[in-house]
C-alpha positions in Angstrom: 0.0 0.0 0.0 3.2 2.5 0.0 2.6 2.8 4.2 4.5 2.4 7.1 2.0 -0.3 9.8 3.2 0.1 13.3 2.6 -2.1 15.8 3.2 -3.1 19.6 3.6 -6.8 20.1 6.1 -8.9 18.1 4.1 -12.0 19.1 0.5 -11.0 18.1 0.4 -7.9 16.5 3.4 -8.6 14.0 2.1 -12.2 13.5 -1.3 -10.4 12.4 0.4 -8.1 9.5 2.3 -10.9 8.3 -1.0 -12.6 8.0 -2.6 -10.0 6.0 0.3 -8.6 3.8 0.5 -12.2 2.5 -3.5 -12.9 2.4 -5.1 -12.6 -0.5 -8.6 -11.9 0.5 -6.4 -8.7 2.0 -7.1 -5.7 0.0 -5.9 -2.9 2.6 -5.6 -2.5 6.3 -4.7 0.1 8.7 -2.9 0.9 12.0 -4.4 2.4 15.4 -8.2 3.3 13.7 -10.2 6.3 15.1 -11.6 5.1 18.2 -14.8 3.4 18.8 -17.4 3.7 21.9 -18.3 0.1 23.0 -20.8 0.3 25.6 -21.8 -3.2 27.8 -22.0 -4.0 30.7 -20.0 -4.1 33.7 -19.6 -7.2 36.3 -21.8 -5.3 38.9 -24.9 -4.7 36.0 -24.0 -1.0 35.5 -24.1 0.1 31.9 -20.5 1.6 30.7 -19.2 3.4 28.0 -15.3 2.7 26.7 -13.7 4.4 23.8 -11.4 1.4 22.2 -9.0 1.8 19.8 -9.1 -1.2 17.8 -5.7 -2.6 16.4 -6.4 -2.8 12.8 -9.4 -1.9 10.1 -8.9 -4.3 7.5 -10.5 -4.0 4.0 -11.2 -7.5 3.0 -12.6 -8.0 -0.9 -15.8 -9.6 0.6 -16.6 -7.7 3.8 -14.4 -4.9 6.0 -13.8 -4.1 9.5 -12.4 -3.5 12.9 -9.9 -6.6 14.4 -8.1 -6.5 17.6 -5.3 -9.1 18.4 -4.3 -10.3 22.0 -2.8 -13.1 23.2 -4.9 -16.1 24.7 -3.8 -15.1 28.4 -4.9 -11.9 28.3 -8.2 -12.7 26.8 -8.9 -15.5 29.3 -7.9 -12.7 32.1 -10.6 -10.6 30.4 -12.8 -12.6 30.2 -13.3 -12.5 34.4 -12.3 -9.1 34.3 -14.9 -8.2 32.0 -17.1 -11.0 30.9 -19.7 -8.5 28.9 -17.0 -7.5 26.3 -14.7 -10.9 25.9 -16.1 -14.3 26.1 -15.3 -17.6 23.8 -17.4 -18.7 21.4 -18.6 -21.8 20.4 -16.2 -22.0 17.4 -13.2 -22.1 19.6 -12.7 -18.1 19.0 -13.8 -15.4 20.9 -16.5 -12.5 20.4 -16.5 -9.0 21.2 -20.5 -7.9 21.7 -20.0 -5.0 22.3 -17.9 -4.4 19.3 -20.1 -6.4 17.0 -23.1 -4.7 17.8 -21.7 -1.0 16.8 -20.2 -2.6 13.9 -23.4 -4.3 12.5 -25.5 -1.4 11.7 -22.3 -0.1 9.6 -22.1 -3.0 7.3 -19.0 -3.7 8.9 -17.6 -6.7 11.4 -15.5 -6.6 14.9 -13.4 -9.2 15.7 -11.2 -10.5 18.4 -8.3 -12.7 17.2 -6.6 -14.8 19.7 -2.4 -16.1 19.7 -4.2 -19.3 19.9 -4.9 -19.4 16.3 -2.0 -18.0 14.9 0.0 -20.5 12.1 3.3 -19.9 13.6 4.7 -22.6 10.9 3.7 -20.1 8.2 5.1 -16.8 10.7 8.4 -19.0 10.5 7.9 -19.6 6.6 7.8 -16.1 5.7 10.1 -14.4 8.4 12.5 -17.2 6.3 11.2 -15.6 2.8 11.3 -12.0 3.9 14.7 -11.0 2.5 13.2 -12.7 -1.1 10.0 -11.2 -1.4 11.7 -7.7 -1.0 13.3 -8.0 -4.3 11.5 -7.6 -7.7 11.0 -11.3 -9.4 12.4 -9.7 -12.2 15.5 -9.3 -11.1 15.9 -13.0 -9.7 18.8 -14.9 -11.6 17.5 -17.5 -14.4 20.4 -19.1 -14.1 19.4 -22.6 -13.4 16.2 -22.3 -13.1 14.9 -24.4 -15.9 16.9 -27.2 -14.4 15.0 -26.7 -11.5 11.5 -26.6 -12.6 12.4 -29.8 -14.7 13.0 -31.6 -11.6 10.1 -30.7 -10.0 7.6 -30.7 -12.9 9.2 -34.4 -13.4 9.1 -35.5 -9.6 5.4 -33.7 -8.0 5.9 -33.3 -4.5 10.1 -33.9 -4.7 11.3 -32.6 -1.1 13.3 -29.5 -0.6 15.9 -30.9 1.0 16.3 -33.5 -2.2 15.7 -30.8 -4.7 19.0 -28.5 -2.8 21.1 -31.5 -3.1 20.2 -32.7 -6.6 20.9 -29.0 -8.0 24.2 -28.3 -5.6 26.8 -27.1 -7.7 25.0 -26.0 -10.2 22.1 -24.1 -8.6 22.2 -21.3 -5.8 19.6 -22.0 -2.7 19.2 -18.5 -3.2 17.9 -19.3 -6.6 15.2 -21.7 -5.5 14.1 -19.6 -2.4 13.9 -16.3 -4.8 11.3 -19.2 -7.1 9.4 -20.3 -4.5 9.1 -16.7 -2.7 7.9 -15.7 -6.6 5.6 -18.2 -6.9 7.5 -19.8 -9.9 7.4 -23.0 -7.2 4.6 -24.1 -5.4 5.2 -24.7 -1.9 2.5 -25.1 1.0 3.7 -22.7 3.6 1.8 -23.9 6.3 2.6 -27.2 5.8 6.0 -27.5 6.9 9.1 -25.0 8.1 11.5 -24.1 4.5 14.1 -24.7 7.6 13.9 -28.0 7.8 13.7 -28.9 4.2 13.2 -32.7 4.4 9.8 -32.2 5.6 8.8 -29.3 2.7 7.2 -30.8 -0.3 8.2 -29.0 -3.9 5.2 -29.0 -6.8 5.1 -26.9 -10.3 2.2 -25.5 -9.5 -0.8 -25.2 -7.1 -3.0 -27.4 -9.1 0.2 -30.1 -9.6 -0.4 -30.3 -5.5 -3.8 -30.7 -5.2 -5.1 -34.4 -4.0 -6.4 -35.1 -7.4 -3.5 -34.6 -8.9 -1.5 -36.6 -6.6 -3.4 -39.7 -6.6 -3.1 -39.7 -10.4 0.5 -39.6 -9.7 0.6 -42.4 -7.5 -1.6 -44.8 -8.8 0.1 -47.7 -9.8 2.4 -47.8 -13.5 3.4 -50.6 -15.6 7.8 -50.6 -15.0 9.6 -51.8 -17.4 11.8 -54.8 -16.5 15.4 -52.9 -17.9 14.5 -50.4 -15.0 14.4 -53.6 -12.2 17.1 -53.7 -9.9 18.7 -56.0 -7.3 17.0 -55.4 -4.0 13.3 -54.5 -5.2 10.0 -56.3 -3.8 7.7 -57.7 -6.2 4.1 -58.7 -5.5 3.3 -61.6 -7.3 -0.1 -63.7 -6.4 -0.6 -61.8 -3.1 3.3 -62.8 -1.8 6.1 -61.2 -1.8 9.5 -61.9 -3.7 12.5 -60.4 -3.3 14.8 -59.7 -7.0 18.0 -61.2 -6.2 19.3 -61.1 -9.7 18.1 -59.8 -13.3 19.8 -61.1 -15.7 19.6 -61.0 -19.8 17.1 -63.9 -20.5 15.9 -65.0 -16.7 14.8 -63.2 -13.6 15.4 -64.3 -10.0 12.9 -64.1 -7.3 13.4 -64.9 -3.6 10.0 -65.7 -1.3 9.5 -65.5 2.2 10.7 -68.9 2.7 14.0 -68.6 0.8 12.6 -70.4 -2.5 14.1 -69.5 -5.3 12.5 -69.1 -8.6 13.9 -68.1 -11.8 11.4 -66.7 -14.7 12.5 -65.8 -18.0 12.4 -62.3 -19.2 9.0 -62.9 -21.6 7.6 -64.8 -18.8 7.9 -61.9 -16.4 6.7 -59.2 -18.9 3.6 -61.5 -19.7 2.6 -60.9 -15.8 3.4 -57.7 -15.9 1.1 -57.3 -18.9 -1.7 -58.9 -17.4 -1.1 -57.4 -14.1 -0.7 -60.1 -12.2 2.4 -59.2 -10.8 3.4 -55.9 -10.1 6.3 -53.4 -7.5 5.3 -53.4 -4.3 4.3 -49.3 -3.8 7.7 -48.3 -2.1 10.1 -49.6 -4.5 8.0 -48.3 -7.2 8.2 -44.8 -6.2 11.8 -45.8 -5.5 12.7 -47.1 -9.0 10.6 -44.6 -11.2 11.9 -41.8 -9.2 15.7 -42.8 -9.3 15.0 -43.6 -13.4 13.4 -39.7 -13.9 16.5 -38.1 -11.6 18.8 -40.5 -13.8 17.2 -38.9 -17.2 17.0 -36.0 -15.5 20.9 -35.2 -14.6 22.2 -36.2 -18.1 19.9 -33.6 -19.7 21.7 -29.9 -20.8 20.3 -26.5 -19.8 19.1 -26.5 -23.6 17.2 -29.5 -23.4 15.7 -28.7 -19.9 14.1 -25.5 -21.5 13.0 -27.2 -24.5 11.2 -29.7 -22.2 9.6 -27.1 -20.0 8.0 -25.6 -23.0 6.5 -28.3 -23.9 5.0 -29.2 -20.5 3.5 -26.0 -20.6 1.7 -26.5 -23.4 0.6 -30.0 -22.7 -0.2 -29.5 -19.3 -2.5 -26.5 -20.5 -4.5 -29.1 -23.0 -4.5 -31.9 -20.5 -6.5 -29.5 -18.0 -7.9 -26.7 -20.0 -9.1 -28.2 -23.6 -6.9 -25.5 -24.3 -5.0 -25.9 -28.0 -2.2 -24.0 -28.6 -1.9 -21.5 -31.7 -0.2 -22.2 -35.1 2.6 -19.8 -33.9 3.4 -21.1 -30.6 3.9 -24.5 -32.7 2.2 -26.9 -35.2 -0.8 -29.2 -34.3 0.5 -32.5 -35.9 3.8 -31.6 -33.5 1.5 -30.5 -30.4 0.3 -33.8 -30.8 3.1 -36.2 -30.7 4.4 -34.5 -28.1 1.0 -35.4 -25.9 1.6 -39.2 -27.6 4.8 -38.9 -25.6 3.8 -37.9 -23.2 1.1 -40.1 -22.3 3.6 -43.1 -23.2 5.8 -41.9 -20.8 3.4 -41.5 -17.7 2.7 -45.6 -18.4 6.1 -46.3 -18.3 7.5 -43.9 -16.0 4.1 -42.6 -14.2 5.3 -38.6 -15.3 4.8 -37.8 -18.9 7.4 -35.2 -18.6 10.6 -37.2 -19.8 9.1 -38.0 -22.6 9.4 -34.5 -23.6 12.8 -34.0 -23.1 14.3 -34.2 -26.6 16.9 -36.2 -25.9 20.3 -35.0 -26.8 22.1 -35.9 -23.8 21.5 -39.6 -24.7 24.1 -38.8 -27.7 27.7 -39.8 -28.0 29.5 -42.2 -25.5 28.8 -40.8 -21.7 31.4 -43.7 -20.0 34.0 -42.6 -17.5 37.1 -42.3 -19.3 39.9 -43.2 -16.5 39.9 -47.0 -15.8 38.7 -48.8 -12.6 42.5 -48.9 -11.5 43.0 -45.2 -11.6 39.8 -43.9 -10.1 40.6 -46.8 -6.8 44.3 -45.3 -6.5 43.0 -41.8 -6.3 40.4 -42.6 -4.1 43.2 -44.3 -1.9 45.6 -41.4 -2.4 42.7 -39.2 -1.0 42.0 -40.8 2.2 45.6 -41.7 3.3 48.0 -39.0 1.9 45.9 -35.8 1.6 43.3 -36.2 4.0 45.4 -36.5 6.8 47.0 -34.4 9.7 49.7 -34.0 8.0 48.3 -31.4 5.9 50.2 -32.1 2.6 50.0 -29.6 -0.2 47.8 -31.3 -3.1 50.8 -30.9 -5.5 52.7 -33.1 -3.4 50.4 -35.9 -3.3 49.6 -35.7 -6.5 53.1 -36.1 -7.7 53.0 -39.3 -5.2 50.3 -40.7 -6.4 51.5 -39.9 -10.2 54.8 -42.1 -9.3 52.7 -44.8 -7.5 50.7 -45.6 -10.7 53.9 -45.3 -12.8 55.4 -48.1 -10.7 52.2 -50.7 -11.0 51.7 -50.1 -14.7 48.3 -47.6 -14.3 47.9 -44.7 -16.2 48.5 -41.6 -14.2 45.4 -39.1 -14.0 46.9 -35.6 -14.8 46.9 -32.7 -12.0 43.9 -30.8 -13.0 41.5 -33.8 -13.1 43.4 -34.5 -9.3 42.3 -31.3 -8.2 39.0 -31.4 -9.7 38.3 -34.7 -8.1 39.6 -33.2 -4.2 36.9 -30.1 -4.7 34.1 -32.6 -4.9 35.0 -34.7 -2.1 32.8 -33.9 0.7 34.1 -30.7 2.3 33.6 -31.0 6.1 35.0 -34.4 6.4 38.2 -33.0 4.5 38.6 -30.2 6.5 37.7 -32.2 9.9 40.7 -35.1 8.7 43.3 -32.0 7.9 42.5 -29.6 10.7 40.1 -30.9 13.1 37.4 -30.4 14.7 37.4 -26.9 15.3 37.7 -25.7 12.1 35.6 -27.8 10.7 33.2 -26.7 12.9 31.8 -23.8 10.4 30.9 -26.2 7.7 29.1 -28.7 10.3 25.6 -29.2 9.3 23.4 -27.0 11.7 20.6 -28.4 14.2 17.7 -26.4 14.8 15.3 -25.7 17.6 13.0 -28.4 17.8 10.1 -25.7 19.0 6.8 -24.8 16.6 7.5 -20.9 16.7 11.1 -19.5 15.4 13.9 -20.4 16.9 15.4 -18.0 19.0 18.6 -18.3 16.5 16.7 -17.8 13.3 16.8 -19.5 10.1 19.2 -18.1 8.2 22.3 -15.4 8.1 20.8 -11.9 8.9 17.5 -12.3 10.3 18.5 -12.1 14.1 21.5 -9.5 14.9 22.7 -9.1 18.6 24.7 -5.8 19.5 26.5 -6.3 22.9 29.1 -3.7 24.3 32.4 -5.0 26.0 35.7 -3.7 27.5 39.0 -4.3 25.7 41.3 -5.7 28.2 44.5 -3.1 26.7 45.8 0.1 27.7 46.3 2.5 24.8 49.0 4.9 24.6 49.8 7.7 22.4 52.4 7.3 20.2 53.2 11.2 20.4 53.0 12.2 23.9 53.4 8.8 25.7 50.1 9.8 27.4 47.6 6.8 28.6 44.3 7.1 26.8 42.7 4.6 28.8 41.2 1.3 27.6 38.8 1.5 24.1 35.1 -0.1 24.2 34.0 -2.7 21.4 30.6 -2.6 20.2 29.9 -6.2 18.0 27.0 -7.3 15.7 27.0 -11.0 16.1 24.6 -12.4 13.7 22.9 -15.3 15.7 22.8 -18.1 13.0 26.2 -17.9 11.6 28.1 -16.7 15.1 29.7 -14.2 13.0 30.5 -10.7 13.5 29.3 -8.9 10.6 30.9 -5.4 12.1 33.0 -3.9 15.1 33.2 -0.2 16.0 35.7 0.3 18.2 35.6 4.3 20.5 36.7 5.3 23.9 32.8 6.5 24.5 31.0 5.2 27.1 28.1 2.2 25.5 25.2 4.1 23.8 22.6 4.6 21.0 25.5 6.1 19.2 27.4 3.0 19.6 24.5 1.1 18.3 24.1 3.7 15.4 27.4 3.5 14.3 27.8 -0.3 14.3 24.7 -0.4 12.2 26.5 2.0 10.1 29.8 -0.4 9.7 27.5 -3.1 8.6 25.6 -1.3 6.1 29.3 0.0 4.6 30.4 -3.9 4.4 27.4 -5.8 3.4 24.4 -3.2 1.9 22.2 -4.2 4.2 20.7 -4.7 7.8 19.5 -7.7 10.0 16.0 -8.2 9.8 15.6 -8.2 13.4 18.4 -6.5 15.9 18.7 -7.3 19.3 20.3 -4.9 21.9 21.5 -5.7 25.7 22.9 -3.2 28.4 22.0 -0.1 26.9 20.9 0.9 29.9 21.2 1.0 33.9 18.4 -1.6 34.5 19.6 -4.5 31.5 17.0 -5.6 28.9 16.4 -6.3 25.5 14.8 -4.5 22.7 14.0 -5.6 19.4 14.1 -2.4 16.7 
């Protein structure tokens, strides 16, 4: 709305604008309305008169009027206090008569919102976003990003925390959250905290995560036998049998009682045919998801775009009836590419890869080192550079060279050595070379296990905490050998990362200057500001404000 919304409590208040900046039944709302008279009565029967200023007027695209947030405490205290203005309802809310009946005859509503019925997984969700949705979606990088929708759009409801680690290296986080924040992904943000992305869900689309869609996801496919694998369950006459080989012309299956049966291949796909036999449902998901990742990761940026085209327009005909025009592309094209696409939900259950166009399946994708090479490397990793020792890579590299030299292997050169140590997994190397301490920055972080933000945050600037200290040092100057006395630090910690993003160092006494000026430092070095700051001390009686 262009407007500055003030407000008084970080736990209701705050968690009520979030609610509406992000609703969108939310056209406007306002701060601190003109006051109200509510007249009731009191405990003793007498008839008063109050004049209330209600929290927020809120212009809905339905209905509009007056809300006023308080925490469930103070309504239940209210409620003895005054029982003819606050008392529950039977919806598990609470109503305001007084307030409703001088709204009523205005067309408008009055409403008390409780704490109680505040999402605080969704508070957490966009507190995490907040740094994202301040930035224009147009200015979001596209690098990568048709890799990423091609995962998803392939693999409905693929987890966040799957999605980060197929796309690292190639993909920023930052990338994905500016997506999701954009609405390019679909994510439910009530559902599940983006901090602990194993339990976030990622979809294409709102309608791609709706239950109908879902269940046509997960109804059962036909899978090919090339995409069986040692290890999978298959349901065959209500039992189950374990695959404990596949082979070129038989099939081995294992029972519950260790009997082994061997089927040949045209056998097996007869069953399968006539569904007789079929995966059992977690090694289904299991095998058609590892085969569309498979497809997915030998496919280029070109063919990834190609592919997301397509789906557009498929997914728009599928859903809509909805044709596209003879210059987005031909009809006798359009079509094959639904033929495909429908083949490839059967075998695959997501039509997607069968619009990827297939490039990446050209020319011969082998490793090119031998078997020998890649184990001696791997060897050379784990005993000579990943050690205390802390040899240069050079050196072991020029061991390892002569080692292979010696037993007849061919040598990998130096670059492909170095290539190889930057995608070894970097805590563990840094924890074998130089302990635990300085490994300690790239440990994987553990987060609060409580339902409203954690008292860290989520990520690096959202909580800043300025303290004031006393350098233990005696400064002298240089000049007149006079004793200045002992300087004052004030630090910016950012609670996530334990860092210091800035120090400003004086001989003044702690203060709101202090503050100012550290503020200042961190603008100067990184653009911007903590979300939330944090101060202590900053005056006689200690406490803590939040700006």
């Amino acid at each position: 709305m262009g407007v500055t919304i003030q407000f008084e409590s970080h736990r209701v208040e705050l968690a009520g604008i979030y609610e509406m900046e992000h609703s969108a039944s939310v056209l406007e709302y306002f701060d601190q309305a003109p006051p109200i008279k509510l007249v009731y009565a009191s405990p003793t029967g007498r008839r008063m008169g109050v004049w209330h200023t209600p929290d927020f007027f809120v212009i809905r695209d339905r209905e509009a009027g007056w809300e006023e947030w308080k925490t469930e405490d103070e309504l239940q205290r209210l409620k003895v206090k005054s029982p003819g203005r606050y008392f529950p309802n039977a919806q598990g809310g609470w109503t305001c008569p007084p307030g409703v009946a001088y709204a009523e005859p205005l067309g408008l509503y009055y409403r008390a919102r409780s704490s109680a019925g505040i999402d605080w997984t969704f508070q957490r969700n966009i507190q995490f976003l907040d740094d994202y949705l301040r930035v224009d979606p147009s200015t979001n990088s596209t690098t990568g990003q048709e890799k990423v929708r091609a995962y998803v759009s392939a693999v409905p409801g693929l987890t966040l925390d799957r999605l980060l680690q197929l796309t690292q290296g190639n993909v920023s986080a930052d990338v994905i959250f500016g997506m999701i924040a954009a609405n390019v992904l679909y994510v439910n943000l009530h559902a599940a905290p983006l901090a602990e992305p194993s339990q976030v869900k990622v979809y294409s689309s709102a309608e791609a995560a709706s239950p109908a869609c879902r269940c046509a996801h997960e109804r059962p496919q036909l899978i090919p036998v090339a995409t069986l694998h040692r290890g999978n369950t298959v349901v065959w006459d209500t039992r189950l049998w374990r695959v404990v080989n596949v082979g070129i012309r038989s099939i081995s299956l294992l029972s519950d009682d260790q009997t082994l049966t061997e089927l040949p291949v045209s056998a097996f796909e007869a069953l399968v045919q006539q569904k007789r036999t079929e995966l059992a449902s977690e090694d289904l998901k299991k095998v058609a998801e590892s085969s569309i990742l498979e497809r997915l990761s030998r496919a280029s940026e070109r063919d990834l775009r190609i592919a997301n085209f397509r789906s557009g327009l498929v997914d728009r005909y599928l859903h809509q009836q909805a044709l596209p025009t003879m210059s987005e592309v031909p009809l006798r094209t359009f079509y094959g590419w639904v033929a495909q696409y429908r083949q490839a939900g059967t075998l695959y259950g997501n039509g997607y890869l069968g619009l990827l166009p297939g490039h990446s399946a050209k020319g011969n994708r082998t490793a090119k080192w031998p078997e020998a090479t890649r184990r001696e490397m791997a060897e050379a990793f784990e005993q000579d550079y990943e050690t205390v020792k802390q040899k240069a890579l050079y050196a072991c590299w020029i061991k390892l060279r002569l080692a292979c030299v010696n037993k007849g292997i061919v040598p990998p050169s130096y670059k492909t050595f170095a290539i190889a140590a930057c995608r070894r997994d970097p805590y563990r190397q840094r924890l074998k070379r130089q302990g635990r301490r300085s490994a300690y920055a790239l440990e994987p972080f553990y987060f609060e296990l409580e339902l409203k933000t954690p008292r860290h945050g989520d990520r690096p600037f959202e909580i800043g905490h300025i303290d004031h200290t006393e350098l233990d040092v005696q400064v002298v100057c240089s000049r007149t050998g006079r004793v200045l006395g002992r300087p004052g630090v004030t630090l910016l910690i950012d609670a996530y990362s334990r860092r210091v993003p800035a120090i400003y160092l004086t001989f003044d006494p702690p203060s709101y200057r202090s503050c100012m000026m550290v503020l200042r430092e961190c603008v100067r070095r990184h653009q911007r500001l903590p979300q939330i700051v944090v101060g202590n001390g900053l005056s006689v009686s200690p406490s803590t404000t939040r700006f």
